[in-house]
C-alpha positions in Angstrom: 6.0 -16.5 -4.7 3.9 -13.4 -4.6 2.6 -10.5 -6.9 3.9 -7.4 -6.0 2.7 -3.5 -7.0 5.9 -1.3 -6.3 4.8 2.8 -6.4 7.6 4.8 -6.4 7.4 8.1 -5.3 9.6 11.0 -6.0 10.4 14.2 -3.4 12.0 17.0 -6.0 13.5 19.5 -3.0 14.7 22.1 -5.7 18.3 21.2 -5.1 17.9 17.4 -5.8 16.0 14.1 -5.6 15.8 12.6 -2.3 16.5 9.3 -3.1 16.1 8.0 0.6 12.4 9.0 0.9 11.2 6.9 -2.6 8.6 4.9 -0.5 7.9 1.1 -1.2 4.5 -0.5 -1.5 3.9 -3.7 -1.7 0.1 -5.7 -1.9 0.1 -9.9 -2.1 -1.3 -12.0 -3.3 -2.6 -10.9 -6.7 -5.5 -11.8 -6.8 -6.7 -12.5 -2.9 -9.3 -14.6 -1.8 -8.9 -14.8 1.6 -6.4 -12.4 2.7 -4.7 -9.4 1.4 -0.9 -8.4 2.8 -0.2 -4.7 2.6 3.5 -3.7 3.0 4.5 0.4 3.2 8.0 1.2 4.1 8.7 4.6 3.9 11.6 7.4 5.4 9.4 10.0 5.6 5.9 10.4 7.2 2.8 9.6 5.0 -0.9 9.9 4.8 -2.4 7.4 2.8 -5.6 5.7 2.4 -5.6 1.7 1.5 -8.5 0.6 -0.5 -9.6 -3.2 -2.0 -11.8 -3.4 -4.8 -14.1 -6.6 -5.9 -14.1 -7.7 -9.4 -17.0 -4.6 -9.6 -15.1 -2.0 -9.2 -17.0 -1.8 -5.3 -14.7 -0.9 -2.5 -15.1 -3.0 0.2 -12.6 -2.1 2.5 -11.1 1.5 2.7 -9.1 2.8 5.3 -6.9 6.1 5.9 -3.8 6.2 7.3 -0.9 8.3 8.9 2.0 6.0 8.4 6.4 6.7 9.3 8.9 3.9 8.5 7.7 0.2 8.0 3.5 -0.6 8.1 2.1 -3.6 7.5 -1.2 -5.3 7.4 -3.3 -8.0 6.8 -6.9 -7.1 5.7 -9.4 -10.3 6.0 -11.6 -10.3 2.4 -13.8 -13.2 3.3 -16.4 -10.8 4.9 -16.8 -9.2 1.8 -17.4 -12.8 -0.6 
């Protein structure tokens, strides 16, 4: 079982709601010790940038991204203990 953070994202196009390009986003386990899994799936192209936080509030790992369709990664956190 995992914890899961679903952002929903709505494309108003003046005529109607695309409901096709509502991207999914998905971050496991909650909390991570280890290793954090990062899941994006999107119809339409996106630039995002993925960020983890310590108990602190310090980022210790940022990176931007231009992402189309399914992303996924795995971002080790046991350089940052």
């Amino acid at each position: 079982m995992r914890d899961s953070v679903v952002v929903p994202g709505i494309i108003n196009t003046g005529i109607g709601t695309l409901a096709e390009s509502i991207p999914l986003f998905s971050v496991y386990p909650n909390p991570a010790t280890d290793e954090l899994n990062v899941l994006i799936e999107t119809s339409l192209p996106l630039s995002v940038k993925i960020e983890a936080v310590d108990v602190t509030g310090r980022v210790v790992y940022s990176s931007p991204l231009n992402i189309s369709g399914r992303f996924s990664k795995k971002i080790p956190l046991t350089q940052f203990s």
